[in-house]
C-alpha positions in Angstrom: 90.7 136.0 72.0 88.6 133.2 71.9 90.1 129.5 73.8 87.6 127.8 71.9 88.3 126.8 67.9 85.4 127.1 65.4 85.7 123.0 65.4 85.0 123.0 69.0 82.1 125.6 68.8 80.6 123.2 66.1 81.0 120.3 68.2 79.0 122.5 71.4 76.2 123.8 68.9 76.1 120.3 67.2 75.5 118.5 70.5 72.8 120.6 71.6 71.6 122.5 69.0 69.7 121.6 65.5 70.3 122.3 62.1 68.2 125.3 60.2 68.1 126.7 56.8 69.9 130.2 56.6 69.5 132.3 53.6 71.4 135.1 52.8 71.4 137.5 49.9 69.3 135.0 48.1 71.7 131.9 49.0 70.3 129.3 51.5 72.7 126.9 53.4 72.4 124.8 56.4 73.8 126.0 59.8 73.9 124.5 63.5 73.1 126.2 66.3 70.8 126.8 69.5 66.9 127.6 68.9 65.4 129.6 71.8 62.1 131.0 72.1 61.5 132.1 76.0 59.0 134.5 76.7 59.6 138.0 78.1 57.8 140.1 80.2 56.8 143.2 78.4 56.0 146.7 80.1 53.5 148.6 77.8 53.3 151.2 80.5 49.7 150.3 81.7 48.9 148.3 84.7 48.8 145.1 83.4 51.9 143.3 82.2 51.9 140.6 79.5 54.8 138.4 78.1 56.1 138.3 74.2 57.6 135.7 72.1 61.6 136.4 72.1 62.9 133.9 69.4 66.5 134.4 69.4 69.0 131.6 67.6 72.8 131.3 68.8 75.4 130.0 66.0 79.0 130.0 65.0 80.2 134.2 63.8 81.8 132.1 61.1 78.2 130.5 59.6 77.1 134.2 59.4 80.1 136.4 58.4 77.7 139.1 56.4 74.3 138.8 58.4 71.9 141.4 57.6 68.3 142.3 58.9 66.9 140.9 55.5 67.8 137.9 56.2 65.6 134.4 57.1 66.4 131.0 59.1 63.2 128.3 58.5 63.2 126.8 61.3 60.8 123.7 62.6 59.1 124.7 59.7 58.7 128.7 60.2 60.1 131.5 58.6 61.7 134.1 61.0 63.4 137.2 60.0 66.6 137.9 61.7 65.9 141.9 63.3 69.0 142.3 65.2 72.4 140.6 65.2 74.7 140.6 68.0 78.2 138.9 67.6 79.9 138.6 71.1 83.6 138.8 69.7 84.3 135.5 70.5 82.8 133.5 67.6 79.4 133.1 68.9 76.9 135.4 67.1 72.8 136.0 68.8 70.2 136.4 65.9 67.0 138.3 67.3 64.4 137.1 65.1 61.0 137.5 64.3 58.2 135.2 63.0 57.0 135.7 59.6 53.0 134.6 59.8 52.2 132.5 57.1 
């Protein structure tokens, strides 16, 4: 069980996060929550290593109760695709995304 309330997660994501454009199933709203693009290293199995994009965007479980693959953020003005969804059972949920090129 979470400590936290969903006002208090708000409050965290609100204070360092910004505010994106979530559609799903064809209705867009507004969420809060934490943008993060690091780069990973990638092994491709040859002898030289390279790094990839990892865009990944942290908001409340509660914003993005039915979250499926199909669905889009626009965020600083891209489009990503949401590939993998990972709630962590305490009302925090990770989006993997993906860019869509324009």
């Amino acid at each position: 069980m979470a400590v936290e309330t969903a006002a208090d997660r708000l409050v965290m994501l609100s204070d360092f996060g910004i505010e994106v454009a979530y559609t799903n199933n064809g209705t867009t709203t507004n969420i809060t929550g934490i943008f993060d693009k690091q780069f990973e290293a990638v092994d491709a199995g040859g002898n030289v290593a390279f790094a990839m994009e990892q865009p990944r965007f942290y908001c409340r479980t509660s914003d993005v109760p039915n979250a499926v693959e199909t669905d889009t953020l626009v965020i600083e003005g891209n489009t990503y695709y949401v590939r993998v969804i990972m709630p962590d059972g305490q009302g925090i949920t990770e989006l993997q995304l993906e860019k869509q090129d324009a």
